[in-house]
C-alpha positions in Angstrom: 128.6 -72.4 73.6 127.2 -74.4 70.6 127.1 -70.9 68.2 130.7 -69.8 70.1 132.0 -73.1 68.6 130.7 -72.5 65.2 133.8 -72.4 63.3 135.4 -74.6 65.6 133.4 -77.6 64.5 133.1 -76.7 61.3 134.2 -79.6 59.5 137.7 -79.3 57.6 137.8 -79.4 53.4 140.7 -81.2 52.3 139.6 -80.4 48.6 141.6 -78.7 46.3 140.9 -74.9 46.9 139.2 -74.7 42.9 137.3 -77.8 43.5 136.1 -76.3 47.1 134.9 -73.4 45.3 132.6 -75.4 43.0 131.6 -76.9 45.8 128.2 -75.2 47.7 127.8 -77.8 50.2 131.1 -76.8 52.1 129.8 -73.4 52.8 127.4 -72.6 55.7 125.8 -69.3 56.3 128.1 -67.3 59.5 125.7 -67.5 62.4 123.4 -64.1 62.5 124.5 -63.4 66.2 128.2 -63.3 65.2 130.3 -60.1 64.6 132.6 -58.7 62.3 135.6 -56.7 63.7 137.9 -54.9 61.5 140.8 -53.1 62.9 142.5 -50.8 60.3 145.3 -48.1 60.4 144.5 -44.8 59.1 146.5 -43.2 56.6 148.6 -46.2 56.4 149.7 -45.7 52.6 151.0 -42.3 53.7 152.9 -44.5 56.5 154.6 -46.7 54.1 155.1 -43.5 51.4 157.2 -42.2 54.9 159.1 -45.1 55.5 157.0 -47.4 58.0 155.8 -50.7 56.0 157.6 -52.7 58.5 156.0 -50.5 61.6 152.5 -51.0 59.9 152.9 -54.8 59.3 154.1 -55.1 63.4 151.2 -53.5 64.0 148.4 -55.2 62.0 149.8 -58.7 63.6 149.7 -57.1 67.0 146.1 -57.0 66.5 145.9 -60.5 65.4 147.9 -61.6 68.8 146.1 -59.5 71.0 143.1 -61.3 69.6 144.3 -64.7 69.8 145.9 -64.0 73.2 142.7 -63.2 74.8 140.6 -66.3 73.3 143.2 -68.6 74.4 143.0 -67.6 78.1 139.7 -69.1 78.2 141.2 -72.4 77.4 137.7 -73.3 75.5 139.7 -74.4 72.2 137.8 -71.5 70.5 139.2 -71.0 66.8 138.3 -67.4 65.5 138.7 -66.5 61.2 140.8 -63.6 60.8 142.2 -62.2 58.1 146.1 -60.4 57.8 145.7 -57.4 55.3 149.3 -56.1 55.8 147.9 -52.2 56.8 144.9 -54.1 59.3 142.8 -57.1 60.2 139.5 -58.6 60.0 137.9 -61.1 62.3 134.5 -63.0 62.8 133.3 -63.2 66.4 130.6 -64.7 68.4 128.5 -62.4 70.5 129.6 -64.1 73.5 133.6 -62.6 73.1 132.7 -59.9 71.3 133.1 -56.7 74.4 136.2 -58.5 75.9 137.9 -58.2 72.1 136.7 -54.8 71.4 138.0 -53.7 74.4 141.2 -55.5 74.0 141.5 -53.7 70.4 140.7 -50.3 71.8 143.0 -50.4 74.5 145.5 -51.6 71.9 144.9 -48.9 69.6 145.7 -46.4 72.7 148.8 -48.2 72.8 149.8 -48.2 69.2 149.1 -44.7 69.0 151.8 -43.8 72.4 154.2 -45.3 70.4 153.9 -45.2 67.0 151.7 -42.3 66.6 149.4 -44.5 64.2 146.0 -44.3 64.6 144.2 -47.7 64.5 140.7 -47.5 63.5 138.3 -50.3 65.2 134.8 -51.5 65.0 132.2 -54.1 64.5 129.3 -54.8 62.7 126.5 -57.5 63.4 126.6 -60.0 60.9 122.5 -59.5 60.6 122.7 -56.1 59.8 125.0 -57.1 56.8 122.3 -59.4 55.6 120.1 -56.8 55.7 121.7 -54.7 53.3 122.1 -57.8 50.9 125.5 -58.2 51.7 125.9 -62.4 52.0 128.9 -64.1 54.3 129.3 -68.0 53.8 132.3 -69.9 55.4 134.3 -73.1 54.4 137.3 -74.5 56.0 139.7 -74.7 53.6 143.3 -76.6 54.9 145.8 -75.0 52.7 148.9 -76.9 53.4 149.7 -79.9 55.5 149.7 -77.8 58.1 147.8 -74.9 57.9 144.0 -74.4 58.2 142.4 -71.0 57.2 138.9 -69.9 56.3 137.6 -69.1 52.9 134.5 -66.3 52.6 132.1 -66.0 50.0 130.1 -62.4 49.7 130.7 -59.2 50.3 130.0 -58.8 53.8 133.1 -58.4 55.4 134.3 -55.8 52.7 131.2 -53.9 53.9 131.4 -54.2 57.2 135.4 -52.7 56.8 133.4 -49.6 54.9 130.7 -49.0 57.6 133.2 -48.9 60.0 135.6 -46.8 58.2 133.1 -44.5 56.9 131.7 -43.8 60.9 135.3 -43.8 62.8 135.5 -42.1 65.5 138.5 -41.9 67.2 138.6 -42.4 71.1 139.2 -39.7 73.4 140.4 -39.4 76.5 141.0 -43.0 76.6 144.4 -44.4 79.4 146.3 -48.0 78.2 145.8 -50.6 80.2 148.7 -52.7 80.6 146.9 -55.4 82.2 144.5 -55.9 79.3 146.9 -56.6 76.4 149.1 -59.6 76.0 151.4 -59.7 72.6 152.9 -62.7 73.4 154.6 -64.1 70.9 155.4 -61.2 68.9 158.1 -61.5 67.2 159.5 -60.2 63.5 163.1 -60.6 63.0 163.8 -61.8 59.6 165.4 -60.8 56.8 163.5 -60.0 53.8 163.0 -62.8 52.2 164.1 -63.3 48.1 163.0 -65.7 45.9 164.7 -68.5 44.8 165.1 -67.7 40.9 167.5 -64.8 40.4 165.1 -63.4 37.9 161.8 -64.2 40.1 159.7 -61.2 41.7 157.1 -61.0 44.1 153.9 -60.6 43.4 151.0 -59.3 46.0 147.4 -59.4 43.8 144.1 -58.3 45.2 141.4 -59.6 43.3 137.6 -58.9 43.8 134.3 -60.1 41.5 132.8 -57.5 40.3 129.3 -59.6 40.8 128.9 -61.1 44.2 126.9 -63.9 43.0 129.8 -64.8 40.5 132.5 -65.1 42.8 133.0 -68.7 43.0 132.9 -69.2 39.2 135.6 -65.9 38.8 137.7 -67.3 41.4 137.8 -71.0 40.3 138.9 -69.2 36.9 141.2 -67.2 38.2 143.1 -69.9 41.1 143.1 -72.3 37.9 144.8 -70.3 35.0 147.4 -69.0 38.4 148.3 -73.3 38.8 148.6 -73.0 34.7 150.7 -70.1 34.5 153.1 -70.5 38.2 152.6 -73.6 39.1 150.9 -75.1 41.9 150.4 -73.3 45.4 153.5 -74.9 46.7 155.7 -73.9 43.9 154.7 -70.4 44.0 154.3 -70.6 48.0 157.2 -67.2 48.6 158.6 -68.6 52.0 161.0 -71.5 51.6 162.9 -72.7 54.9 166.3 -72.5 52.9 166.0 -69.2 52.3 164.9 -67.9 55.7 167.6 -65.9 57.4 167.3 -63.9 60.9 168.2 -60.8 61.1 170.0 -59.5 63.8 170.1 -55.7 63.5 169.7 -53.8 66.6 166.8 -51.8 64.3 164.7 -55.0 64.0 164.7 -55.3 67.7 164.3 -51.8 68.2 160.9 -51.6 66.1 159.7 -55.1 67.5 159.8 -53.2 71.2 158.0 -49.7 70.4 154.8 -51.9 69.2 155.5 -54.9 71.6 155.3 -53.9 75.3 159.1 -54.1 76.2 159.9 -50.2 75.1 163.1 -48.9 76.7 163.1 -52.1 77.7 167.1 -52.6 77.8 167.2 -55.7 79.3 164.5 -57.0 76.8 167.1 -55.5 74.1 170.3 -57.5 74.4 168.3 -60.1 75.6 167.0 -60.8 72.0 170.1 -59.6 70.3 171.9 -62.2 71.3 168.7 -64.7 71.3 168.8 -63.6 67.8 172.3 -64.1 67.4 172.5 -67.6 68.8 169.3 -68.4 66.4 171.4 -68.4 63.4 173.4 -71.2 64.5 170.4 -72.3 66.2 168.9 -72.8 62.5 171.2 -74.2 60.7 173.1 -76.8 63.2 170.4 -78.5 65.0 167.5 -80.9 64.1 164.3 -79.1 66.1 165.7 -75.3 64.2 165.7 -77.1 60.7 162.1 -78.7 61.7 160.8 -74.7 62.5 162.3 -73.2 59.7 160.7 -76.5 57.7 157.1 -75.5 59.6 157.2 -71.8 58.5 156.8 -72.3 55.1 153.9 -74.5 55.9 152.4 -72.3 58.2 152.6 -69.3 56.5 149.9 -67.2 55.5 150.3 -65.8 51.6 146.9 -66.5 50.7 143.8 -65.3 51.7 140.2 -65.4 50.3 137.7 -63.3 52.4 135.5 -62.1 49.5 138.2 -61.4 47.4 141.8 -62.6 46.5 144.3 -61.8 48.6 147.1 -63.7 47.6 151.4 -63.3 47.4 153.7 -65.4 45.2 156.7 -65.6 43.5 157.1 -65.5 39.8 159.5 -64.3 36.9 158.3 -61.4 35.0 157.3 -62.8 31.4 154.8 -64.9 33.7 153.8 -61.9 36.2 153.1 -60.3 32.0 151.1 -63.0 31.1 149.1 -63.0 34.0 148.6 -59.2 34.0 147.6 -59.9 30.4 144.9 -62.2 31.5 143.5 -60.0 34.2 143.1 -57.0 32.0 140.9 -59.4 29.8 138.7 -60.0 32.6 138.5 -56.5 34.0 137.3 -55.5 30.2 134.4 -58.0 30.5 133.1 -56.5 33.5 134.4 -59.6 35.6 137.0 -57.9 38.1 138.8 -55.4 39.3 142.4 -55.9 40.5 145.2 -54.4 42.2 148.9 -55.3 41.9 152.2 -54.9 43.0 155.2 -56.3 42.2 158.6 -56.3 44.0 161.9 -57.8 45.4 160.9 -59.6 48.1 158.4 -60.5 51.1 158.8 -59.6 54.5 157.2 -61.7 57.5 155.9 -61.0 61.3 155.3 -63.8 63.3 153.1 -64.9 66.3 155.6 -68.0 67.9 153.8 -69.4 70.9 156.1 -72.6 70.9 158.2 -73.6 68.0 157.3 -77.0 67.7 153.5 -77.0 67.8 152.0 -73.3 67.7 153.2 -70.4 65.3 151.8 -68.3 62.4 153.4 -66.4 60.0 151.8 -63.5 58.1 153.6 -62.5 54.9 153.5 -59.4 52.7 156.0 -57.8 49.9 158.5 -55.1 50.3 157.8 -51.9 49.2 154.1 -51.2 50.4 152.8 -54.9 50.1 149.1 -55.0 50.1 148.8 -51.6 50.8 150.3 -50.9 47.2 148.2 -52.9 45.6 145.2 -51.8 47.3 146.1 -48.1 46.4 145.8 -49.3 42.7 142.6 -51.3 43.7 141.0 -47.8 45.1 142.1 -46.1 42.2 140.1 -48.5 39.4 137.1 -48.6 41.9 136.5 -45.3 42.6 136.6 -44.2 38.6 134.5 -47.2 38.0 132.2 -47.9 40.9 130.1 -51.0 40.3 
């Protein structure tokens, strides 16, 4: 129970996230007997190219829920890392869960695949066998806001655990859904996109990765400092703001929350949440507890990420965003990183609400491909220049 609890007990860095990085003592070595699962959708750039961004991210935080879902029934207070990566998901877990999740993710990719027709790729890797290839994978704590805790990884291993298990997919066959075995409580996405508060501002989703392993902390510090120099701190930059949260009540929205949610053709489900939705609104903006949520979201909110690399989303007005861009070029010309970008209009958010006063997440992304835009542009520099 001791190695299950590892991240559990791991104690909880309060530091600013540039002085964490400086800091080695933080950092502990992920337990060799650990696991990590990546769960990716295949072809997902060619999804969003047709039209399905929002059908991708519903499904990349089913995963995440599915996951949660089936640690919390063993009422253990087990916290597991994971990481939202708008086409997919990445977790650390102990050996003791690790067949109960799998078979929780494969039995959702069955289901994903009935009624979406993606095709969810999952897999694990033992965290030794990453070692062995000199691929490292330290942990720190990091808490982000007053609010929200989330891990921070240094090393390559989980980028290289994501290409082993890519590389030796093997899609199931034959396989029948379980009903039983998947529980998406909590799913939920029915927001409007959501603009930023300048008329002028954009939104900006970066991936950033060292090009050296052993440099990352150094790169990173850099890189997190001159973003505070250019756009402000996290807060100011942070692109979910509770007054500019609005539900949205389309019948569509609903509609696309059931097909990946287990209430399909679900009509009672259907107006059910229409007019849940519809209620909300006032709900929102009249009463003290639905000002307190929307208040919460921003706080618990997940725009930045660092699980070897940068993943990070943000608002800022363009002759920043070109000063920035400016910036990174000069450090992809020295050999330092490599970077992916895209900018847009606005984020879009799918949520995990278990109660609205004490447990929700949020996972954010930008319109218009998100991630998975900037990670095509990532790929692109990568694969002309491997390093």
């Amino acid at each position: 129970m001791k190695n299950t609890k590892f991240y559990t007990e791991l104690k909880k860095s309060k530091k600013p996230l540039a002085e964490l990085l400086a800091s080695d003592s933080d950092f502990l070595d992920v337990p060799q007997t650990w696991h990590v699962v990546v769960v990716d959708i295949q072809n997902s750039t060619q999804a969003v190219v047709d039209g399905n961004h929002h059908q991708v991210n519903l499904t990349a935080t089913g995963s995440i829920i599915s996951v949660l879902n089936t640690v919390r029934k063993f009422k253990q207070n087990i916290e597991i890392p994971y990481f939202f990566g708008g086409d997919g998901a990445t977790f650390l877990i102990p050996s003791s869960l690790l067949d109960k999740v799998i078979t929780v993710l494969d039995n959702y990719s069955v289901h994903i695949k009935i009624k979406t027709k993606l095709i969810l790729r999952v897999g694990y890797v033992p965290v030794k066998d990453l070692l062995s290839k000199q691929c490292h994978l330290k942990i720190a704590k990091h808490q982000l806001t007053q609010r929200l805790t989330i891990p921070i990884i240094l090393g390559n291993g989980l980028h290289k655990a994501e290409e082993i298990i890519k590389s030796n997919f093997k899609e199931l066959s034959n396989s029948e859904f379980n009903r039983n075995l998947l529980n998406l409580e909590g799913m939920e996405c029915r927001w409007e996109e959501v603009n930023p508060e300048q008329n002028k501002a954009k939104v900006v989703c970066l991936l950033l990765d060292a090009v050296k392993e052993e440099a990352q902390q150094d790169v990173y510090r850099e890189v997190l400092t001159k973003m505070d120099d250019i756009f402000g701190s996290f807060t100011d930059r942070q692109p979910i703001k509770s007054e500019r949260l609005k539900l949205d009540a389309s019948l569509y929205k609903i509609w696309e929350e059931m097909k990946v949610s287990l209430a399909d053709k679900n009509w009672f489900y259907f107006f059910k949440n229409w007019i849940k939705t519809n209620i909300g609104r006032a709900y929102f903006s009249l009463s003290k507890s639905g000002k307190q949520y929307l208040k919460q979201i921003g706080q618990l909110s997940h725009s930045f990420m660092l699980d070897g690399m940068i993943n990070t989303i943000f608002t800022a007005e363009q002759d920043k965003i070109d000063l920035f861009i400016d910036y990174l070029d000069q450090l992809e010309s020295e050999h330092k990183i490599k970077y992916g970008i895209h900018v847009t209009h606005a984020s879009v958010m799918s949520c995990y609400v278990l109660d609205m006063k004490t447990s929700h997440s949020h996972f954010v992304d930008g319109t218009e491909g998100g991630y998975t835009s900037a990670a095509k542009m990532l790929k692109v520099k990568k694969k002309a220049s491997p390093q």
